[in-house]
C-alpha positions in Angstrom: 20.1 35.9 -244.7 17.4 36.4 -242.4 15.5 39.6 -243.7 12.7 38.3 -246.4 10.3 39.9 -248.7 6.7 40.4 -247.4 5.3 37.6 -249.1 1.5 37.3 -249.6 0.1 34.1 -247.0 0.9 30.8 -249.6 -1.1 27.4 -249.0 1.3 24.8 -249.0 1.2 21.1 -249.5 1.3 18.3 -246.8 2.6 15.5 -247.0 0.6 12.8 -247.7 -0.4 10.3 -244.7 -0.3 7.0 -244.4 -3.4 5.7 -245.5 -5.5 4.0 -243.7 -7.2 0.7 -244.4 -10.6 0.4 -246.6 -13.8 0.5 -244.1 -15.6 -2.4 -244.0 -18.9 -1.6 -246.2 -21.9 -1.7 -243.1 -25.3 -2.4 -244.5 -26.6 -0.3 -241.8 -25.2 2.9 -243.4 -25.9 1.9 -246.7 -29.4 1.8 -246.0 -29.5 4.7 -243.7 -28.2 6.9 -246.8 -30.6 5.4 -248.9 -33.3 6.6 -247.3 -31.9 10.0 -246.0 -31.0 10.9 -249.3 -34.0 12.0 -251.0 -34.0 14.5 -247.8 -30.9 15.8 -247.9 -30.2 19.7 -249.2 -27.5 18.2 -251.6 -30.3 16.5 -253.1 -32.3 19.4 -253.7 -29.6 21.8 -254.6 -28.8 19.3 -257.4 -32.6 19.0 -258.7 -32.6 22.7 -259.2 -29.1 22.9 -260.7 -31.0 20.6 -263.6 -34.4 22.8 -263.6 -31.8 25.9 -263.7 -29.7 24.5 -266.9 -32.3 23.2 -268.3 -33.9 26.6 -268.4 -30.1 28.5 -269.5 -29.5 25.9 -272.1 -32.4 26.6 -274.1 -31.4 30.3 -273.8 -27.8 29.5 -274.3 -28.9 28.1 -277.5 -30.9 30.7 -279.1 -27.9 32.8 -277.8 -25.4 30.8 -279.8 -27.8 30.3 -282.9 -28.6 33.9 -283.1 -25.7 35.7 -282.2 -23.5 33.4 -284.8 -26.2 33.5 -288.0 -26.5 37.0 -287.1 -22.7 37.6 -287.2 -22.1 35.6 -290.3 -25.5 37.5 -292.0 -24.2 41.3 -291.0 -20.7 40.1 -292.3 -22.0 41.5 -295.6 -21.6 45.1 -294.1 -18.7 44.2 -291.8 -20.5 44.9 -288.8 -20.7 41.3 -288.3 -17.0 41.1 -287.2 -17.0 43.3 -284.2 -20.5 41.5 -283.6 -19.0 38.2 -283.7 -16.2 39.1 -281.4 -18.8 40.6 -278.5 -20.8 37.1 -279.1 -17.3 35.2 -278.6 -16.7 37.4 -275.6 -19.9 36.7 -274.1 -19.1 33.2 -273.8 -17.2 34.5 -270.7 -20.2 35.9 -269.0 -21.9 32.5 -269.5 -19.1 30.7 -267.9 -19.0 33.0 -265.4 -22.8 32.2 -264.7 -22.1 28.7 -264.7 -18.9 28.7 -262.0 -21.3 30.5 -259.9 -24.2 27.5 -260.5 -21.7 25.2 -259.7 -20.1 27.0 -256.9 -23.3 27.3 -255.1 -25.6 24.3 -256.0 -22.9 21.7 -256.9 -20.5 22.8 -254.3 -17.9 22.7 -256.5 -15.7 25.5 -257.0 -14.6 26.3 -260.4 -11.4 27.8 -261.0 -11.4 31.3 -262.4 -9.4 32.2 -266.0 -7.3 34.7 -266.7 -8.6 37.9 -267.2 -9.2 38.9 -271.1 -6.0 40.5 -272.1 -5.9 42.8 -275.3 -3.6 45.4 -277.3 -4.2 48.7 -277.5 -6.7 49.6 -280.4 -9.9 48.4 -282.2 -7.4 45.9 -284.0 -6.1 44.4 -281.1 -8.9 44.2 -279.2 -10.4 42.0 -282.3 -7.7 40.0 -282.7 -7.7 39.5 -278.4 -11.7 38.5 -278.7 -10.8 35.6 -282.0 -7.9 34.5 -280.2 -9.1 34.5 -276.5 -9.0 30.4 -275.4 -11.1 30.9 -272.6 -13.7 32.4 -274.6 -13.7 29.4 -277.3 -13.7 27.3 -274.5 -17.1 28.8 -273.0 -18.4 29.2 -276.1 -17.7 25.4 -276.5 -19.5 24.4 -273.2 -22.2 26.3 -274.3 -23.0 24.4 -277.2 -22.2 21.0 -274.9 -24.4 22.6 -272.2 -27.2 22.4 -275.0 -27.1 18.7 -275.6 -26.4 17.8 -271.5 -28.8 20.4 -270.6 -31.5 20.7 -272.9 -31.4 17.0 -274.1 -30.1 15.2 -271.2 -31.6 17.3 -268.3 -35.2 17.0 -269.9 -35.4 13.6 -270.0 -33.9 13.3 -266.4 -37.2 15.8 -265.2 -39.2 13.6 -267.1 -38.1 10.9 -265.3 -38.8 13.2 -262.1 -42.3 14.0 -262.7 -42.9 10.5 -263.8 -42.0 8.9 -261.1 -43.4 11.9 -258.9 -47.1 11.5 -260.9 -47.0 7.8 -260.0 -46.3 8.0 -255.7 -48.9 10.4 -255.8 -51.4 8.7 -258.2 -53.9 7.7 -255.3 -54.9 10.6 -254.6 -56.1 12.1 -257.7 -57.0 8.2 -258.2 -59.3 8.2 -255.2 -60.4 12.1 -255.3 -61.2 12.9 -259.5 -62.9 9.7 -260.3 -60.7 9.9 -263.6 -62.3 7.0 -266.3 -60.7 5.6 -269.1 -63.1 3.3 -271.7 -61.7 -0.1 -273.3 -61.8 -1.4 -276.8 -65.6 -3.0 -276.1 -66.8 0.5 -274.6 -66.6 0.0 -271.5 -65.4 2.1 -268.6 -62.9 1.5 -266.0 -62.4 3.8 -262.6 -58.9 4.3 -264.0 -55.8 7.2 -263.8 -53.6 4.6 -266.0 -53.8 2.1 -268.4 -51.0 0.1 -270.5 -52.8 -1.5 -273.8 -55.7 -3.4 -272.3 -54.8 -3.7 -268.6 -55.8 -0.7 -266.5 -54.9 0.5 -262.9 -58.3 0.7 -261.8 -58.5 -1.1 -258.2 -56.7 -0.3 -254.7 -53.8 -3.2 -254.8 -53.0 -2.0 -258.4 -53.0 1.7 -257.8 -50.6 0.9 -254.6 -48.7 -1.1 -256.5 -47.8 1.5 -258.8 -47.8 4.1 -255.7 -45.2 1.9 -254.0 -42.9 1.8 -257.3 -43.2 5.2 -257.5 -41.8 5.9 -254.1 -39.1 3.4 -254.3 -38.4 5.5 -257.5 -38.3 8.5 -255.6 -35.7 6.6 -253.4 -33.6 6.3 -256.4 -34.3 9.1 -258.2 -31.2 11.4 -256.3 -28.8 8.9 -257.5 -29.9 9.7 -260.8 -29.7 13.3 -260.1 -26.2 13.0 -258.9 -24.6 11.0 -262.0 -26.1 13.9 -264.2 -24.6 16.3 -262.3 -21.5 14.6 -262.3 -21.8 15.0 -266.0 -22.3 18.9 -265.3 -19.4 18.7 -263.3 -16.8 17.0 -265.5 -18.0 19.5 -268.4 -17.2 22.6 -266.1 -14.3 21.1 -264.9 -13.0 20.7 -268.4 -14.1 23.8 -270.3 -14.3 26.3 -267.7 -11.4 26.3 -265.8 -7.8 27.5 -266.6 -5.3 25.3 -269.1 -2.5 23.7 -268.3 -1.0 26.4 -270.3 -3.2 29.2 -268.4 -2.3 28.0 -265.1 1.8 27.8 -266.1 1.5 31.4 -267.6 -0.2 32.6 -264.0 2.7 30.5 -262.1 5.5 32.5 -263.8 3.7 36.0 -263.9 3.8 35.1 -259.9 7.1 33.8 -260.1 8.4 37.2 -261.9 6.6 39.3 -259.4 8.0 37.2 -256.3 11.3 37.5 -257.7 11.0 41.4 -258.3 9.6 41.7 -254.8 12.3 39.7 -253.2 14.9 41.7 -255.5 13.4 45.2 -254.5 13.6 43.7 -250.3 17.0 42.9 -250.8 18.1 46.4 -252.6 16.2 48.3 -249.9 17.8 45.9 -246.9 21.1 46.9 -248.4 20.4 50.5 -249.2 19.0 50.6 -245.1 22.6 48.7 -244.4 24.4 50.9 -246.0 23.3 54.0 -244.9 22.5 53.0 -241.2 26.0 51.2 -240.8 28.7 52.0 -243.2 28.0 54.8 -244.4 27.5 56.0 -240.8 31.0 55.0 -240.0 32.9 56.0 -243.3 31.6 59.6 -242.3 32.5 59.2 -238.7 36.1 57.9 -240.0 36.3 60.8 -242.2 35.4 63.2 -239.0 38.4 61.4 -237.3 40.4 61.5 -239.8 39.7 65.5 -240.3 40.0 66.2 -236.9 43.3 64.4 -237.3 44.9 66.7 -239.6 44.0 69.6 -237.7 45.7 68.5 -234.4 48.8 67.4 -236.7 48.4 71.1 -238.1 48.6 72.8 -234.4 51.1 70.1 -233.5 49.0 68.3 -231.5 49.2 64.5 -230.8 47.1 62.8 -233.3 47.6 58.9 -232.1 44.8 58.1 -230.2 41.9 59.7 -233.4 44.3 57.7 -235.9 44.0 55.0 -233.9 40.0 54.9 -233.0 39.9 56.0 -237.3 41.9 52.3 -238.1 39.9 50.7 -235.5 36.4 51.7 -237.5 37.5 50.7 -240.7 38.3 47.4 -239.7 34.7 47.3 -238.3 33.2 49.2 -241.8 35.5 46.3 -243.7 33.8 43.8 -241.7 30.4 45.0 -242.2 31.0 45.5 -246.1 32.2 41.3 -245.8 28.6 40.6 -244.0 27.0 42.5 -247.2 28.3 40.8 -249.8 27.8 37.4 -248.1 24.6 38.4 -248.0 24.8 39.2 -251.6 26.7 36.1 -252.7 28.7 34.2 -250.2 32.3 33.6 -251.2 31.8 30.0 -250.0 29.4 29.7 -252.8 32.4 29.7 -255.2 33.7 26.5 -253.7 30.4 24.7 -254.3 27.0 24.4 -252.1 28.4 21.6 -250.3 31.5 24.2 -248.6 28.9 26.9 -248.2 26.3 25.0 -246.3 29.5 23.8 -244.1 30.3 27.5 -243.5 26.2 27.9 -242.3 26.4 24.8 -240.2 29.6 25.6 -238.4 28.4 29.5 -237.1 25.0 28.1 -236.2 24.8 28.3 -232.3 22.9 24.8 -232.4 24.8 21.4 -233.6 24.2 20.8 -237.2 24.3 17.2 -238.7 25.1 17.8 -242.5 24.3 15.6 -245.1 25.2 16.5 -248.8 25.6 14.1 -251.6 25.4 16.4 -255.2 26.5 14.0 -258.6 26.4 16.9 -260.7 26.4 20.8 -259.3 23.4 22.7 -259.3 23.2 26.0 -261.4 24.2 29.2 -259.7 21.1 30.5 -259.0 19.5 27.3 -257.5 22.8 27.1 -255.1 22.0 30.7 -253.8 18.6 30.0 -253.5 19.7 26.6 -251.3 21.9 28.1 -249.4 19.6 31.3 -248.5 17.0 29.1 -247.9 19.0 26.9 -245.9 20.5 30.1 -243.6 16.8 31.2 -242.9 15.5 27.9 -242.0 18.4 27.6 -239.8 17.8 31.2 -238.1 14.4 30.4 -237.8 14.9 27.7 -235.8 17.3 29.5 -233.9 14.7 31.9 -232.8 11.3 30.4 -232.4 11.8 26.1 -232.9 13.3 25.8 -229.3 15.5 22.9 -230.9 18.8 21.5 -229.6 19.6 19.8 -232.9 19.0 20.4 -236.4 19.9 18.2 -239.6 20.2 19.5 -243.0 20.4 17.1 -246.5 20.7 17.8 -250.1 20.4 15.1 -251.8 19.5 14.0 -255.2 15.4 12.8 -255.8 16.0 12.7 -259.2 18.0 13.2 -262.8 17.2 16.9 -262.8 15.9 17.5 -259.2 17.7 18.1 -255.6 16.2 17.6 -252.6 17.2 20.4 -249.8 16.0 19.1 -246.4 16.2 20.8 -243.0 14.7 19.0 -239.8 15.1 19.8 -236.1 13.5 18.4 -233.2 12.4 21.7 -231.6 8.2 21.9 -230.7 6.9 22.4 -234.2 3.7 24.6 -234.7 4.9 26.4 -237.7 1.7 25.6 -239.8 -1.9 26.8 -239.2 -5.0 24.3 -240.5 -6.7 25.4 -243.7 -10.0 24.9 -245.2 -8.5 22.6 -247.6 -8.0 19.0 -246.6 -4.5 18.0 -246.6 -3.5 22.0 -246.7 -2.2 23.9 -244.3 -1.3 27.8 -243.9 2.2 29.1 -242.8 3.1 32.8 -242.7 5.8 35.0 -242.3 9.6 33.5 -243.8 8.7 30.4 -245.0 6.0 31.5 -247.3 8.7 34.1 -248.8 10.7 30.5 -249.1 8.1 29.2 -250.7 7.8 31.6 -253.0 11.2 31.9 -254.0 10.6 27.9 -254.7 8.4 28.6 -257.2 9.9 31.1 -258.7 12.6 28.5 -260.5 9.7 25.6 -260.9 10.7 24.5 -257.1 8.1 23.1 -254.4 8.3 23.5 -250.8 6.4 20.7 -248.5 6.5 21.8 -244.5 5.4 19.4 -242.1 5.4 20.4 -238.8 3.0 19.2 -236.0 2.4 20.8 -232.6 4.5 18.3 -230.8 7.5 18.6 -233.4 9.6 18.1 -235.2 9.6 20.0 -237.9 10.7 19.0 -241.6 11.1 21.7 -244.5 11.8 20.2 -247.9 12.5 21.5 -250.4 12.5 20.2 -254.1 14.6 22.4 -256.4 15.6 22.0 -260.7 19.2 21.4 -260.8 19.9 23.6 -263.7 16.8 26.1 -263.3 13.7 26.6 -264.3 12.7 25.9 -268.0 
């Protein structure tokens, strides 16, 4: 079946390569980065991340505090309720807020929840906002963003301006003339002092100066590890479940199978109306032109004869239709369908299939339509003079359908995405229809060739 759905462009997975051996650690580049690092934008992006959080966790928290004592207080006249749910809500604006902080100044990208999702009425909008994970969950980070933020983040810009204050001390040192008196009265030329011993000389103020630039040299480091914190937060609170994520994979799932179900009706509704239909009416023109030459007592052979000849041909197209549909071969098992596919293919087929228990009857169509495209598009575009094609078990549950030819490759397009890649066209329908029974699809095909499709399919279905 070569005619697929018009499938959005899908990001598939590579497969992994082999990896390569650890670096050897070069103290050269270690202390290279040390001293760039204080320099570097990432650096400074991360310093105002913690200014910028600081500064929205002591409003987050005056948020929080107010909007929930104000809730619980105005509960009395049951206005509270509504008002609780638009302070619940609101946790999704702050997230939103955040995934953009963390987008921009952490570079990391934080994956977006699903929409809020409600019932008709004042009712079930309520019960949406008290029920709505993702706004818990920002509501939660929040109150965490408080404590990292607030608590966290001011003792980090203490730390800052400490050690900032001290690499800078000789020149408010040298320029202010700043004084500082000792327990018998007297007074010291001094910007610091620690009990008893002041900083009030040259070799002591640089000595503090130099601490405080090799502070400064280490002061990103500490930037970065409370980021990380940020990071891990986000990474936890504000981005989709498990359970979010699975409910988004089968809303796609249903929609690629509707879509692939409305291609196929309208590629057998074109069929039919183009090609049998076509001939059944031509048969019948035949046929009535028949009758009338029989009626005048004409000689009726020859339009009886070209009338038998097209419904052979309309039986024949009606055959290609339902194997399109649902191959008879399929009733024998995947193993004598694929043989079917592999002995019409106009390039030699190596076939491979090894199945301990039969796959359910949708995952065999799926195999074996998957497997016919593959092998028509290599056909067409791979330039291959040999193909092989496996099914084999990878598991108690799982099959493995593999096709591989040794044609020029170039069926993938790089992506942003390290160890991604972007194919169009077929194979992302493929995919699709993968994932629409909880099945992967892994394409790796370089420039040079050849080109491997696997595909990883549940034996009995998705769950």
């Amino acid at each position: 079946m070569s005619d697929t759905a018009a499938f959005p462009t899908i990001v598939l997975d590579m497969p992994d390569p082999e990896p390569a051996p650890p670096p050897r650690p070069d103290p050269g580049a270690m202390l290279r980065t040390f001293l760039v690092t204080p320099f570097r934008a990432r650096t400074w992006k991360e310093f105002a991340y913690l200014i910028i959080t600081f500064v929205l966790g002591c409003v987050g928290a005056v948020y929080l505090s107010v909007g929930f004592a104000g809730s619980l207080y105005a509960f009395i006249v049951l206005i509270g309720i509504p008002l609780m749910a638009c302070v619940i809500l609101g946790g999704r604006i702050w997230g939103r807020i955040y995934r953009v902080l963390s987008a921009l100044l952490l570079d990391t990208p934080l994956t977006e929840p699903p929409p809020f999702s409600f019932r008709p009425g004042i009712w079930g909008w309520l019960r949406g906002a008290f029920t709505d994970r993702t706004s818990w969950r920002a509501v939660l980070f929040l109150a965490f963003e408080g404590v990292l933020g607030i608590g966290v983040g001011y003792l980090t810009l203490m730390v800052i301006a400490m050690t900032g204050f001290l690499a800078l001390s000789p020149i408010p040192w040298a320029l202010f003339n700043p004084t500082n008196v000792d327990a018998n009265g007297v007074e010291h030329h001094s910007l610091m002092q620690f009990n008893q011993y002041f900083v009030d000389s040259w070799p002591r103020v640089l000595a503090f100066a130099a601490l405080g630039v090799l502070g400064c040299f280490l002061l990103p480091w500490l930037i970065r590890a409370v980021c990380l914190l940020h990071r891990l937060l986000g990474q936890w609170l504000l981005t989709p479940t498990a359970r979010d994520r699975r409910l988004v994979e089968l809303q796609e799932s249903r929609r690629a199978a509707v879509d692939d179900s409305a291609a196929t009706l309208r590629r057998l509704e074109r069929n039919l109306h183009d090609g049998t239909q076509a001939r059944l009416v031509s048969i019948a023109m035949m046929l009535g032109r028949a009758e009338e030459r029989l009626a005048t007592g004409g000689d009726a052979g020859e339009l009886i004869a070209q009338a038998r000849t097209g419904s052979k041909e309309a039986l024949t197209e009606l055959r290609e239709l339902v194997r399109g549909i649902h191959p008879p071969a399929l009733d024998l098992g995947l193993e004598a369908a694929l043989e079917t596919l592999a002995a019409r293919c106009s390039i030699p087929v190596e076939l491979r299939v090894l199945l301990p228990v039969r796959p359910s009857p949708a995952i065999e169509a799926i195999a074996y339509f998957s497997v016919a495209e593959l092998l028509t598009n290599v056909v067409k575009h791979a330039g291959a003079n040999r193909i092989w094609v496996a099914v084999l078990p990878t598991g108690v549950d799982t099959l493995m359908v593999s096709v591989r030819d040794n044609g020029q490759g170039g069926a993938l397009q790089p992506a942003e995405g390290p160890g991604e890649a972007v194919v169009v066209g077929g194979l992302s329908g493929l995919a699709a229809r993968a994932r629409s029974v909880d099945g992967t699809l892994v394409v790796d095909s370089p420039v040079s060739g050849p080109t491997v499709v696997t595909m990883v399919l549940p034996v009995a279905g998705p769950q």
